[in-house]
BATORMAR-427053 format. One record per residue: residue number from 1; residue in one letter; x, y, z of N, C-alpha, C, O in turn. Coordinates in pm, 1 decimal. Example, Ala and Ser with C-alpha at 12.3 -4.5 7.8 and 13.67 -1.06 7.14 Angstrom:
<recs>
rec num: 1; residuo: A; nc1: 1319.0; nc2: -569.0; nc3: 780.0; cac1: 1230.0; cac2: -450.0; cac3: 780.0; cc1: 1320.0; cc2: -330.0; cc3: 780.0; oc1: 1423.6; oc2: -331.9; oc3: 846.5 $
rec num: 2; residuo: S; nc1: 1285.0; nc2: -225.0; nc3: 708.0; cac1: 1367.0; cac2: -106.0; cac3: 714.0; cc1: 1290.0; cc2: 3.0; cc3: 787.0; oc1: 1340.9; oc2: 113.8; oc3: 803.9 $
</recs>
This chain:
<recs>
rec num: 1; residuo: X; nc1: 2848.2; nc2: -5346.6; nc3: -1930.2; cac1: 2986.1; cac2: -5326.5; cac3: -1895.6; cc1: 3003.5; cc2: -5371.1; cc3: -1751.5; oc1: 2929.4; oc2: -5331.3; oc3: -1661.6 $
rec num: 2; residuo: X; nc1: 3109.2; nc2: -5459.3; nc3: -1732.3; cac1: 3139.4; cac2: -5523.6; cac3: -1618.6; cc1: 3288.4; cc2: -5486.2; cc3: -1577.3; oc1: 3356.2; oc2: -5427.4; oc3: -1661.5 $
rec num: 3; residuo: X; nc1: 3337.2; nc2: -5512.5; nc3: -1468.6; cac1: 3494.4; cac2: -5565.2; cac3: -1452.5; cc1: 3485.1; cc2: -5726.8; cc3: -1399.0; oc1: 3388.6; oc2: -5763.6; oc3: -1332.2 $
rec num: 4; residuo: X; nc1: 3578.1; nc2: -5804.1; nc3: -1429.8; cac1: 3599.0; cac2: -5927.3; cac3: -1426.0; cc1: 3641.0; cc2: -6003.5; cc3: -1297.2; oc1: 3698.9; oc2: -6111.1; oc3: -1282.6 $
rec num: 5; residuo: X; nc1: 3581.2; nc2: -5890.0; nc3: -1186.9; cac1: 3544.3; cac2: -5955.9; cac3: -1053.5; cc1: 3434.6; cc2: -5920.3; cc3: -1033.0; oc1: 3386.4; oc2: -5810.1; oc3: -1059.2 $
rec num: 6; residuo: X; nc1: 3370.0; nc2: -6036.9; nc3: -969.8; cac1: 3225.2; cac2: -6027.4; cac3: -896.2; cc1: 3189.9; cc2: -6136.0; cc3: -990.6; oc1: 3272.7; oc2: -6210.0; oc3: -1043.7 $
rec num: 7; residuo: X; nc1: 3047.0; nc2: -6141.4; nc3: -1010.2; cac1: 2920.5; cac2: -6205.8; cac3: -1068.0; cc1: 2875.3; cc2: -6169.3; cc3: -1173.5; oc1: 2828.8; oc2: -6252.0; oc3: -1252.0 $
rec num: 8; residuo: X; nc1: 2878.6; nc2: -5985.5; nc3: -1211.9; cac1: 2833.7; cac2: -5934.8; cac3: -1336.0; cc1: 2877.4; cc2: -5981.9; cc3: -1429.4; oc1: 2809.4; oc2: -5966.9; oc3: -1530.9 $
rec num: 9; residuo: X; nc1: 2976.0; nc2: -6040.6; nc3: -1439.6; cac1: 3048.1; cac2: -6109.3; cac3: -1562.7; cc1: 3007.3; cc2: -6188.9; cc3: -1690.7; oc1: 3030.8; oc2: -6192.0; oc3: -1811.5 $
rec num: 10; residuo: X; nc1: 2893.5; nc2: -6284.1; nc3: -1544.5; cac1: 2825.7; cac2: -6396.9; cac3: -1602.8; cc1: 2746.1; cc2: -6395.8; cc3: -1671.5; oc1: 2714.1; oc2: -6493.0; oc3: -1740.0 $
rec num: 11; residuo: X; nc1: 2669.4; nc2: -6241.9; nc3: -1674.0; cac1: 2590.8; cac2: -6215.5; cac3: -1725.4; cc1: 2624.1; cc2: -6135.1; cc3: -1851.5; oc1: 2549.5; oc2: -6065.8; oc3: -1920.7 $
rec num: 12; residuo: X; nc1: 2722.4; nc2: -6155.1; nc3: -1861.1; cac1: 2786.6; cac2: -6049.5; cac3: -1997.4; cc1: 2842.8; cc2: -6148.1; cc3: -2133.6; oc1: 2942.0; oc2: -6220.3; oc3: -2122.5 $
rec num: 13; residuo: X; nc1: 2781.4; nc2: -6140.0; nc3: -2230.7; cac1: 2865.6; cac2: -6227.2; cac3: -2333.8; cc1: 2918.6; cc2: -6150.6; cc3: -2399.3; oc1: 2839.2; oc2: -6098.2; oc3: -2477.4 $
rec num: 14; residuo: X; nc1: 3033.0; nc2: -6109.5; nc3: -2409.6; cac1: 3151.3; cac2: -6021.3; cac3: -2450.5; cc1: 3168.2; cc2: -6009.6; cc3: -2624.3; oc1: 3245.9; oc2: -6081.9; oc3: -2686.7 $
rec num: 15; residuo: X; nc1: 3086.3; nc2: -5912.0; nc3: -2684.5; cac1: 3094.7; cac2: -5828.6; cac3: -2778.7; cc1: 2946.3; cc2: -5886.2; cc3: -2852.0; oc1: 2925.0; oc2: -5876.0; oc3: -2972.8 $
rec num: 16; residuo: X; nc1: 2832.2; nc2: -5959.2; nc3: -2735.5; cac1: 2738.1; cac2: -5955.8; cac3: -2795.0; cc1: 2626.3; cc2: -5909.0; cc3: -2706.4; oc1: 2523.5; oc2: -5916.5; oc3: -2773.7 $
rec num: 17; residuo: X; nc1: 2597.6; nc2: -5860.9; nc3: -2577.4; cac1: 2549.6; cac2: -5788.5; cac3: -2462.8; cc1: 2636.6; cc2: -5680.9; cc3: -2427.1; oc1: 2579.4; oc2: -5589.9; oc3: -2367.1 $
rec num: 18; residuo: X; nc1: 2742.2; nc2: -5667.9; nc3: -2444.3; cac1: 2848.8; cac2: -5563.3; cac3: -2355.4; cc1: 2983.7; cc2: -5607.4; cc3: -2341.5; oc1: 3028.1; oc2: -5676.2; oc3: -2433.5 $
rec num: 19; residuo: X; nc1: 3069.6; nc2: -5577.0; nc3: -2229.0; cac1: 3196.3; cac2: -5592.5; cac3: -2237.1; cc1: 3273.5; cc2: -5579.1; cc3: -2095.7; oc1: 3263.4; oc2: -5485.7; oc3: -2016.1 $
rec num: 20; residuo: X; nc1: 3365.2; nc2: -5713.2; nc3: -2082.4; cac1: 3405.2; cac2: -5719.4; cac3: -1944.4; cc1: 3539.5; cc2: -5662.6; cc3: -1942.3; oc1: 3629.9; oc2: -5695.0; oc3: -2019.3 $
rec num: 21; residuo: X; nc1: 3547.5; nc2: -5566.8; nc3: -1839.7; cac1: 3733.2; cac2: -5539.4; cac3: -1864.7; cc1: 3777.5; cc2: -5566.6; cc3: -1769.6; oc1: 3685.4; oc2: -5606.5; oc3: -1698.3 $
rec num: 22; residuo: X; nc1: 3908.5; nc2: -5572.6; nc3: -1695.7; cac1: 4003.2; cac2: -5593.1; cac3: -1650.1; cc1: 3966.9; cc2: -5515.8; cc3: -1503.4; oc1: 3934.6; oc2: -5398.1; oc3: -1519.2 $
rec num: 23; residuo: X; nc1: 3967.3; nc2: -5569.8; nc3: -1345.6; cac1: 3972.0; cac2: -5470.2; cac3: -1278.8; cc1: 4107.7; cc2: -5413.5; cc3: -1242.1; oc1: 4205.6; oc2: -5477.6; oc3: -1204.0 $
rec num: 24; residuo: X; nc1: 4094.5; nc2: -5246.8; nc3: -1264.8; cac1: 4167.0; cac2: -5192.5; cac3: -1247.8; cc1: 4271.9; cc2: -5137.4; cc3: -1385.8; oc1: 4370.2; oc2: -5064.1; oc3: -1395.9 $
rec num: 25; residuo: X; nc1: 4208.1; nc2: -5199.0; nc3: -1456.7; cac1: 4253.9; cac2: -5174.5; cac3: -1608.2; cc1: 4206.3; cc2: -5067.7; cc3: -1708.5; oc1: 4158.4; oc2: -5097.2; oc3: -1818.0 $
rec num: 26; residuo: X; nc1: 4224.1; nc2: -4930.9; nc3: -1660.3; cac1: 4204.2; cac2: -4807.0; cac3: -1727.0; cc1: 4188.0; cc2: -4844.1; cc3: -1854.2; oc1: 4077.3; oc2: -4871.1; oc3: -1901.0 $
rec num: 27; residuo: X; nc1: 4327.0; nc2: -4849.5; nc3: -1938.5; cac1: 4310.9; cac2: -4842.2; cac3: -2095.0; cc1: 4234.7; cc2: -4950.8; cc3: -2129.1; oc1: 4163.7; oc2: -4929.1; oc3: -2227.3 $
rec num: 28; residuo: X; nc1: 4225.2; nc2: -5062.2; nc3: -2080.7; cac1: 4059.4; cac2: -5146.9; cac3: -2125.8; cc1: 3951.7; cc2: -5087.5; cc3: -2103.8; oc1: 3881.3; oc2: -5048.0; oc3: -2196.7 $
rec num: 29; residuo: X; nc1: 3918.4; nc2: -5070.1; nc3: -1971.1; cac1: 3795.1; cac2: -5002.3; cac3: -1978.8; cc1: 3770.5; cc2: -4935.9; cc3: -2054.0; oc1: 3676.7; oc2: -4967.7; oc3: -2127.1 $
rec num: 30; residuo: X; nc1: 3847.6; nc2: -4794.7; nc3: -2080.1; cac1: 3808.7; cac2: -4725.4; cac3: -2146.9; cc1: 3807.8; cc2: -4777.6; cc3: -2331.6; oc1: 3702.8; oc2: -4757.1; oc3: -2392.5 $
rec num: 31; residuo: X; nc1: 3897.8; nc2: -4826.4; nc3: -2389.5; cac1: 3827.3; cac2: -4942.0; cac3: -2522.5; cc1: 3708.0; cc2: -4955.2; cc3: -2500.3; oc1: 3636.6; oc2: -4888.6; oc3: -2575.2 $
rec num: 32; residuo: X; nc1: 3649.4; nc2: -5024.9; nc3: -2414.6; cac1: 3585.9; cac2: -5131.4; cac3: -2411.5; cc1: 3461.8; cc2: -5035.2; cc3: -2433.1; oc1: 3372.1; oc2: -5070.9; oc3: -2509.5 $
rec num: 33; residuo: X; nc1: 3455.5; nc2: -4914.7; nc3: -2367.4; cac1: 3353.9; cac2: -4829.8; cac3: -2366.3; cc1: 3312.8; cc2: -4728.7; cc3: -2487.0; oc1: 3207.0; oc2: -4672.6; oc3: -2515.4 $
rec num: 34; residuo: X; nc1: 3416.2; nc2: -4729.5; nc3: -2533.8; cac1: 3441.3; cac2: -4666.8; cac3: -2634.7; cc1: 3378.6; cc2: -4758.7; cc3: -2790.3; oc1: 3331.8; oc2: -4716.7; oc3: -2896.1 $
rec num: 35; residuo: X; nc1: 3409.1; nc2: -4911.8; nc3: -2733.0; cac1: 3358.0; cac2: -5010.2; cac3: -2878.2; cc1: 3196.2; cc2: -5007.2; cc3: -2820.0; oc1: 3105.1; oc2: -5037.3; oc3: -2897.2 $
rec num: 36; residuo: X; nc1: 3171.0; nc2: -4972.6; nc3: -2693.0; cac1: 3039.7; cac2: -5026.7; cac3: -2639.1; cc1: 2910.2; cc2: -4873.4; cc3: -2693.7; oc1: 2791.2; oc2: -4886.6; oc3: -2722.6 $
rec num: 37; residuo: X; nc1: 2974.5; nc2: -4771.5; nc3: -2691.1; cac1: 2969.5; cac2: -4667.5; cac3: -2732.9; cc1: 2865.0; cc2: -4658.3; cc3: -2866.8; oc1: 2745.8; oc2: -4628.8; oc3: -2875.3 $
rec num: 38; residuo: X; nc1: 2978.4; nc2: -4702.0; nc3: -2978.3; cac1: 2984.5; cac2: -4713.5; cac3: -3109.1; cc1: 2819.1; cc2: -4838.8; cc3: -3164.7; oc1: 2724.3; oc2: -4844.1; oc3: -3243.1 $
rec num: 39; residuo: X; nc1: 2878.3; nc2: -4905.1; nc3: -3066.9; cac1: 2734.1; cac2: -5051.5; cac3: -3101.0; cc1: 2642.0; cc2: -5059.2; cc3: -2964.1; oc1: 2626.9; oc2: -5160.2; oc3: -2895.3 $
rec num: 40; residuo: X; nc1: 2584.0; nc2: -4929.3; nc3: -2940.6; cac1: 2489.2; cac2: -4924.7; cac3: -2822.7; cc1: 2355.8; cc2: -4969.0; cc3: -2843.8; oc1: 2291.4; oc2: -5026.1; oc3: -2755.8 $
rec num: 41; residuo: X; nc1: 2303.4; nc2: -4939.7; nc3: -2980.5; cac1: 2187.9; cac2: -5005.2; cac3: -3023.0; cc1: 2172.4; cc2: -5139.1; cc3: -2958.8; oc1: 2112.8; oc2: -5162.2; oc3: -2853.6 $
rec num: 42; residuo: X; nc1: 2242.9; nc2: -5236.6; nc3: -3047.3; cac1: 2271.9; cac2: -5345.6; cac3: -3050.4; cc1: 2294.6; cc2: -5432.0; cc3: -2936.7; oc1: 2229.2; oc2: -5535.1; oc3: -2921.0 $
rec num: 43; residuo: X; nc1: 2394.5; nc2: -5389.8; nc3: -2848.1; cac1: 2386.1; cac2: -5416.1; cac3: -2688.4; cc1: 2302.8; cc2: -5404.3; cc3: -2645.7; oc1: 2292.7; oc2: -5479.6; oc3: -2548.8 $
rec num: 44; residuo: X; nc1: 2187.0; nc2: -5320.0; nc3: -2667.4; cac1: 2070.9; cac2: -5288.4; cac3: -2564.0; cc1: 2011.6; cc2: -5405.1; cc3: -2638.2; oc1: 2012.4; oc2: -5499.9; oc3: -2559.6 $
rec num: 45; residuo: X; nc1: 1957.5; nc2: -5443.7; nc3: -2760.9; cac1: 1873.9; cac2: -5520.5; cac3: -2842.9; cc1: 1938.8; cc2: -5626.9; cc3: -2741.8; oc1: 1874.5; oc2: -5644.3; oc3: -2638.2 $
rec num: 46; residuo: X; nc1: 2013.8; nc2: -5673.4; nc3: -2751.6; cac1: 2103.4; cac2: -5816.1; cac3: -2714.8; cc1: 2099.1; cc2: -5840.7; cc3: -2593.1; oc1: 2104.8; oc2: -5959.5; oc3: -2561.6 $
rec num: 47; residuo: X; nc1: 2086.1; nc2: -5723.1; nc3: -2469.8; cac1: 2062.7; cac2: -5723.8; cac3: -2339.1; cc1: 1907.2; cc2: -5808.5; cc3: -2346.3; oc1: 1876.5; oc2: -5925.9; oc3: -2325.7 $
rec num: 48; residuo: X; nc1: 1827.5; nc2: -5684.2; nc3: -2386.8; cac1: 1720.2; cac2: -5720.1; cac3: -2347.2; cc1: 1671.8; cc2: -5851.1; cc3: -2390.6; oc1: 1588.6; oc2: -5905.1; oc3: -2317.6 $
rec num: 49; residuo: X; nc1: 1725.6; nc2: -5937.4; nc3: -2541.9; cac1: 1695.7; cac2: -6079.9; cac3: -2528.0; cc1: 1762.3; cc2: -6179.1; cc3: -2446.1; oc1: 1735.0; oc2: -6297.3; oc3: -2425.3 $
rec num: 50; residuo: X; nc1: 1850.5; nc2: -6108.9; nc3: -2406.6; cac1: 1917.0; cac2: -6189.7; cac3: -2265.5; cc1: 1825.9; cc2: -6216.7; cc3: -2104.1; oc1: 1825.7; oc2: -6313.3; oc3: -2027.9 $
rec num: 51; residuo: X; nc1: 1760.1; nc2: -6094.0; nc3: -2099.2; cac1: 1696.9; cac2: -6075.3; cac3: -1971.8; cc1: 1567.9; cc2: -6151.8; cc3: -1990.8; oc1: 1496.8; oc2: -6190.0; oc3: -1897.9 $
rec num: 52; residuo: X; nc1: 1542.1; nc2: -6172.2; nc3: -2128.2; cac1: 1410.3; cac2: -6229.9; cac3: -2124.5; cc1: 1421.2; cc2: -6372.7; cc3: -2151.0; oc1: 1320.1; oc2: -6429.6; oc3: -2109.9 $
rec num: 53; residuo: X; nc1: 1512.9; nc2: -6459.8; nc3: -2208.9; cac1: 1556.0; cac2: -6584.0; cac3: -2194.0; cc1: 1574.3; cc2: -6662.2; cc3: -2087.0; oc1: 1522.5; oc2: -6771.7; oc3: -2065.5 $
rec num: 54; residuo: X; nc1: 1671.3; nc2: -6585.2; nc3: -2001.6; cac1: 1735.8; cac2: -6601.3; cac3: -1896.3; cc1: 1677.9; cc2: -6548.7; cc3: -1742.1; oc1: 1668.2; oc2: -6607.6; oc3: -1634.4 $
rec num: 55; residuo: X; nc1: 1645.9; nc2: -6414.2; nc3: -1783.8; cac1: 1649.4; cac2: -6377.1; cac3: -1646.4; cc1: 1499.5; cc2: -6308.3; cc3: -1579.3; oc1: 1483.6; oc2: -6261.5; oc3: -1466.5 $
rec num: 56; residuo: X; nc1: 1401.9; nc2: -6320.6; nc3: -1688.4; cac1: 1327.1; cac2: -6270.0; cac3: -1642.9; cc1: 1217.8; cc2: -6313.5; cc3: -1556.0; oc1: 1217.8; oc2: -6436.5; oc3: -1557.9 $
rec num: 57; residuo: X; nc1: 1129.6; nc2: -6271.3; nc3: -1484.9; cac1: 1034.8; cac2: -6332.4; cac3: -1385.2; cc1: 1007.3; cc2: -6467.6; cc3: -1414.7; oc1: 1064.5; oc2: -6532.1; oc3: -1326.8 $
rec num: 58; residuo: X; nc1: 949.4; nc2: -6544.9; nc3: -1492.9; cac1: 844.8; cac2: -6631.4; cac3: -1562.1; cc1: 1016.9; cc2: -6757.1; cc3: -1544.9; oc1: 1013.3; oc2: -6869.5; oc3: -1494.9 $
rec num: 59; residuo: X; nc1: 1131.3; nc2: -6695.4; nc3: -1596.9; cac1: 1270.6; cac2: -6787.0; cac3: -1619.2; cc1: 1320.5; cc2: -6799.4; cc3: -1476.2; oc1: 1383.2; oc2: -6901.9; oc3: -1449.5 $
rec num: 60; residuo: X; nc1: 1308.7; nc2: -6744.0; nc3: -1417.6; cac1: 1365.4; cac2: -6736.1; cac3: -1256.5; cc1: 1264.0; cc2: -6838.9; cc3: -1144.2; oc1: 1295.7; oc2: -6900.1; oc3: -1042.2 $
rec num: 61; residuo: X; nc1: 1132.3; nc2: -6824.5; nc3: -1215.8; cac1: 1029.0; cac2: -6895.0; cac3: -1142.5; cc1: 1038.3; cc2: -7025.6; cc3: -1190.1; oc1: 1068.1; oc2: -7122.0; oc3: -1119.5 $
rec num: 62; residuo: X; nc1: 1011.6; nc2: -7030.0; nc3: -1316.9; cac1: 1088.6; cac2: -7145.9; cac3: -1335.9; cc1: 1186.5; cc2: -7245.9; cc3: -1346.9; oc1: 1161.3; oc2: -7355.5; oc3: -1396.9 $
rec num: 63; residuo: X; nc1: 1299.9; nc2: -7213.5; nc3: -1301.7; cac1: 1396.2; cac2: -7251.5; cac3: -1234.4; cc1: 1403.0; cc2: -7313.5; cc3: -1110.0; oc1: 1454.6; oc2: -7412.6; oc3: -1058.5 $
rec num: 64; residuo: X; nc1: 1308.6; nc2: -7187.8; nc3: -1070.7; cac1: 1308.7; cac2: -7227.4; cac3: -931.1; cc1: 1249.3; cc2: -7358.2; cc3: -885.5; oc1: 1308.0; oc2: -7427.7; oc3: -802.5 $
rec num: 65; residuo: X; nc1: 1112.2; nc2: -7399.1; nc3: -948.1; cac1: 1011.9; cac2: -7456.7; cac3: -889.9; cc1: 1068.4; cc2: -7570.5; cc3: -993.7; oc1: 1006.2; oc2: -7676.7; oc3: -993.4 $
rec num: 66; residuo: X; nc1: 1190.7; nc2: -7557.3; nc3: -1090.5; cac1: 1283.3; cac2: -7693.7; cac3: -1139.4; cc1: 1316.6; cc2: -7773.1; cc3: -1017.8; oc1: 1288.1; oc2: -7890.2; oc3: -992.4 $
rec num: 67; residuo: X; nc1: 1401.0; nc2: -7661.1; nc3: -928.8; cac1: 1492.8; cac2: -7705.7; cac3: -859.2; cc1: 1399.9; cc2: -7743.3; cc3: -716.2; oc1: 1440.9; oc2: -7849.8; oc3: -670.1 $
rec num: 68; residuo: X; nc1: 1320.2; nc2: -7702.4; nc3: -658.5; cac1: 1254.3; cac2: -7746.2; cac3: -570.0; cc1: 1154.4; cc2: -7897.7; cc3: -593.3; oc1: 1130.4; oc2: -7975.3; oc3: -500.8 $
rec num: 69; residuo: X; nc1: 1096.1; nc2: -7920.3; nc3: -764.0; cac1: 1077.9; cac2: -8092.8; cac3: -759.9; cc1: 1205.5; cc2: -8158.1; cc3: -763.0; oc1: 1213.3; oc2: -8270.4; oc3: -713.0 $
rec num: 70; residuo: X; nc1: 1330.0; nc2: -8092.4; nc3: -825.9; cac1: 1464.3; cac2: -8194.3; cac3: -797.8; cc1: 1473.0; cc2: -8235.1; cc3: -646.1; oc1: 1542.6; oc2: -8329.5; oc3: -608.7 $
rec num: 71; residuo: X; nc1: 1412.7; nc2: -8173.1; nc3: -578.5; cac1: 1486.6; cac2: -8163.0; cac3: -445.5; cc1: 1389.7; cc2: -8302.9; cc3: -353.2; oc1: 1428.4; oc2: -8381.3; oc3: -266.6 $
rec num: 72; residuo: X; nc1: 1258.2; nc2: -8286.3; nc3: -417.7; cac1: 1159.3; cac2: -8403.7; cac3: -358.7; cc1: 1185.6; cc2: -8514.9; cc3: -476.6; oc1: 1128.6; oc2: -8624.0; oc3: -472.4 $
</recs>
């Protein structure tokens, strides 16, 4: 669960990791938490193949050391 300022966003694919609402948008948020609620299993399952695709040590390092031979 995000609001739709900042960065967290990016990391959210909306109704398959979690759910971005509105900042400052009470009655979304609270939906949003409420559908997030209901399919918590599933979000967590879906997080965690997110973090490990994307974001985890081994994906970050490698990225990195992408972008540092781009650079030579």
């Amino acid at each position: 669960m995000g609001s739709d300022v900042g960065s967290i966003k990016e990391a959210i694919l909306e109704e398959e990791n979690g759910y971005v609402f509105r900042a400052g948008g009470i009655e979304d948020l609270f939906q949003k938490m409420l559908r997030a609620s209901q399919g918590w299993e599933r979000l967590s399952l879906n997080s965690l193949r997110l973090y490990r695709d994307k974001f985890s040590k081994e994906k970050v390092m490698e990225s990195f050391l992408q972008a540092l031979e781009g650079i030579l």
